[in-house]
N, C-alpha and C positions, 0 to 999 in steps of 0.2 A: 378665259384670258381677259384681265381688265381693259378697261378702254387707253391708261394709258400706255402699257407693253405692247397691244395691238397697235398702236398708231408709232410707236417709237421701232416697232419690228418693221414696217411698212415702208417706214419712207426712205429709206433706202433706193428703192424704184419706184413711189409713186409721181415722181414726173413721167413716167413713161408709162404708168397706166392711163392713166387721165391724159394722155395725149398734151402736154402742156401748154405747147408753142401753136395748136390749132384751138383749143379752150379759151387762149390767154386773148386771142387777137378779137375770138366772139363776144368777150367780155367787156374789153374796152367799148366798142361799139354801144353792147347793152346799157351799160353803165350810162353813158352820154342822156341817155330818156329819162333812165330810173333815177339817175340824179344828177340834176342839169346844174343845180348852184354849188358851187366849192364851199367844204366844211369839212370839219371834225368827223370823220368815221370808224368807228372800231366795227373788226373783224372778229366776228368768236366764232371756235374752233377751225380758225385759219388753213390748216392742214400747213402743206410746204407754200402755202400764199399765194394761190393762183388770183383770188379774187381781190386780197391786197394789193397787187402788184399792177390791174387793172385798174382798180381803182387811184393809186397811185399817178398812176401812166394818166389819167385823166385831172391833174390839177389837186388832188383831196391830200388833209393830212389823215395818214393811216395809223394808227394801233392795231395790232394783230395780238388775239391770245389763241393758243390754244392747250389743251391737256399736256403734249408730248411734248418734253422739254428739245427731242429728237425734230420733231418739227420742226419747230420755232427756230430750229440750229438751219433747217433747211432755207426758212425762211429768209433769214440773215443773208444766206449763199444763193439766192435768187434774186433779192433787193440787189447786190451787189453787182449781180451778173445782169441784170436791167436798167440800171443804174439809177434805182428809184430810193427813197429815205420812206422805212416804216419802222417806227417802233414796235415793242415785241414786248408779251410776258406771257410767263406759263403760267397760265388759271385754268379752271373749271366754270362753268355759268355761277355755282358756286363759292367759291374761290374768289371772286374779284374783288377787289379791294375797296370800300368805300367811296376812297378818294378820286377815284371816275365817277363816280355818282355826278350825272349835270353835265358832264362835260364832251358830248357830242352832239353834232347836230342829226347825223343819224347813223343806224347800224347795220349790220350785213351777217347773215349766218345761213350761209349756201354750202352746199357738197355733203346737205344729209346730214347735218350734227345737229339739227333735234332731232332724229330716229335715236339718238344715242340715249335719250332723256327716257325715262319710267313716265307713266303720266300723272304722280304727282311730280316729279322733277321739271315737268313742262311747264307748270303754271310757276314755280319757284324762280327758273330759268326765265319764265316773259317776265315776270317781277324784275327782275336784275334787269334785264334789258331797256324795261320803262325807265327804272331808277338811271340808269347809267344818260336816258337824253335827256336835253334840252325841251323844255316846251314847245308842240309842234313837232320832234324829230320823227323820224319814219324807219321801219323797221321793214326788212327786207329777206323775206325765209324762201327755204328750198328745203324740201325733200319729198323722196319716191313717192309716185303711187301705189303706196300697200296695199290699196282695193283690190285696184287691179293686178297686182303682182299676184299677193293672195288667192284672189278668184281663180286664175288659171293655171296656178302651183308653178310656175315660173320660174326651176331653180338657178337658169342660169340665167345670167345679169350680162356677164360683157367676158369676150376674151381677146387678149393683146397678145399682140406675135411682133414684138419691137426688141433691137439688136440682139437676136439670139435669146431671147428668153421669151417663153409665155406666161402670162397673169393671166389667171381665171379667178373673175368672180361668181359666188355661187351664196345660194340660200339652202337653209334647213329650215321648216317648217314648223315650229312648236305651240303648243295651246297660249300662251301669253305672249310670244315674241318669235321674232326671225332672225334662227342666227345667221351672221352673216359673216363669210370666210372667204380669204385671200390663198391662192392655189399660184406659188411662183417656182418655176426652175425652167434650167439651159435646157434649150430646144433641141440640143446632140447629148444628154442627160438628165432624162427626167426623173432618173430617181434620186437625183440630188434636189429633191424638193424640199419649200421651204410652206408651211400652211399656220396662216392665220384668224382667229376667230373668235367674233364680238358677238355679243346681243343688240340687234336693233327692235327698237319698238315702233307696231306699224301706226302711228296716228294719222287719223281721216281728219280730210276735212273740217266737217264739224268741230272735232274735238280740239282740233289744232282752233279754230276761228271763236269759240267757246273761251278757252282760254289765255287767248291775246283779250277779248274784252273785259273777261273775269280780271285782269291783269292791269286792266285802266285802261287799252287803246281803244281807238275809234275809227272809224275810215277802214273798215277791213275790206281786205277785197282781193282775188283770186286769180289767175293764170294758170295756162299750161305750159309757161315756155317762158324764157326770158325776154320776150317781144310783148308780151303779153295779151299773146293770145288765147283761147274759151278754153277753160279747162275740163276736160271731159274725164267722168268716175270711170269711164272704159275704155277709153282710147290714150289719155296724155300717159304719158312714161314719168310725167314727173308735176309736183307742185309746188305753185310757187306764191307764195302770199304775204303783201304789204299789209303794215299797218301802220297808225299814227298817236303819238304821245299829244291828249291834248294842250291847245294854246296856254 
């Protein structure tokens, strides 16, 4: 399944996988650290705009892209429901239009949309991301620890038991990538299931930090959590790494 059917089949219930309203309130908070001065921010692969809407809620002007045009419709119905102003387009890291080029001061791509990337599409992807700030802007990533997920064959990820329905997420294992699949149906009918399924690719580390500077930035630098604390290749659950567009 492409990346964008999988995210347009999804969001349907993805406020209620992602727990929204307990996500949305840790975000605001984190946000306040990771960027203290009000500016220009785009959001890629926004999902239904948990981290837009934080970011929002903190003073910033927001642009949100992402793949599913099904999203972005989400997005729209949560800005609204929050009572926050984001602009929206449906791109790919690919896909964006020149005409952002310069025009933030800095960007955000949290909730695991580089696992979506190949890893030549990572370094094409930090390209676009440099291009798109200002001199100075700072970039802002997340995704899994595939080491460690890897390491200990980890299929399952998370499951939710919210208004009568379960979501399980889960992994398959493959020699180049991790597919990764969405398992949802009513809790007094589960054979009326619905199952979704992408390819993520696992980027370390390294490769990820390799390729923000292959990409022009400077200032890299690493976490295991949005507080930004030691990121540990065996213990954090998750990665998270700044970088900086030079002066």
């Amino acid at each position: 399944m492409d990346r964008t059917k999988f995210y347009d089949g999804v969001s349907g219930f993805y406020d209620k996988m992602i727990d929204f309203e307990k996500n949305l309130n840790l975000r605001i908070d984190a946000y306040k650290t990771i960027f203290p001065a009000y500016g220009n921010i785009v959001d890629i692969g926004c999902g239904v705009g948990l981290d837009s809407i934080a970011l929002a809620k903190n003073g910033h002007a927001v642009t949100a892209f992402d793949i599913s045009p099904q999203m972005i419709g989400m997005v729209k119905v949560n800005s609204e429901k929050y009572d926050v102003k984001i602009k929206t387009g449906v791109f790919a890291f690919n896909t964006i239009p020149k005409s952002y080029h310069g025009k933030f001061n800095n960007a955000v791509s949290v909730g695991n949309t580089i696992a979506h990337l190949t890893k030549k599409e990572l370094l094409s992807g930090f390209k676009k991301i440099y291009a798109l700030l200002k001199p100075g802007g700072k970039v802002f990533l997340h995704i899994l620890n595939y080491t460690a997920i890897i390491k200990m064959k980890k299929r399952i990820n998370n499951i939710a038991n919210r208004d009568g329905s379960v979501i399980i997420r889960f992994y398959d294992f493959e020699n180049e990538h991790v597919q990764f699949n969405i398992l949802s149906f009513p809790l007094n009918n589960p054979k009326e299931f619905d199952l979704y399924t992408t390819n993520h690719y696992p980027h370390t580390k390294k490769e990820i930090e390799t390729a923000l500077r292959s990409a022009g930035f400077s200032k890299v630098k690493s976490a295991g959590d949005f507080y930004g604390n030691k990121f540990s290749v065996r213990d954090s659950k998750d990665l998270f790494i700044e970088a900086h567009r030079l002066e």
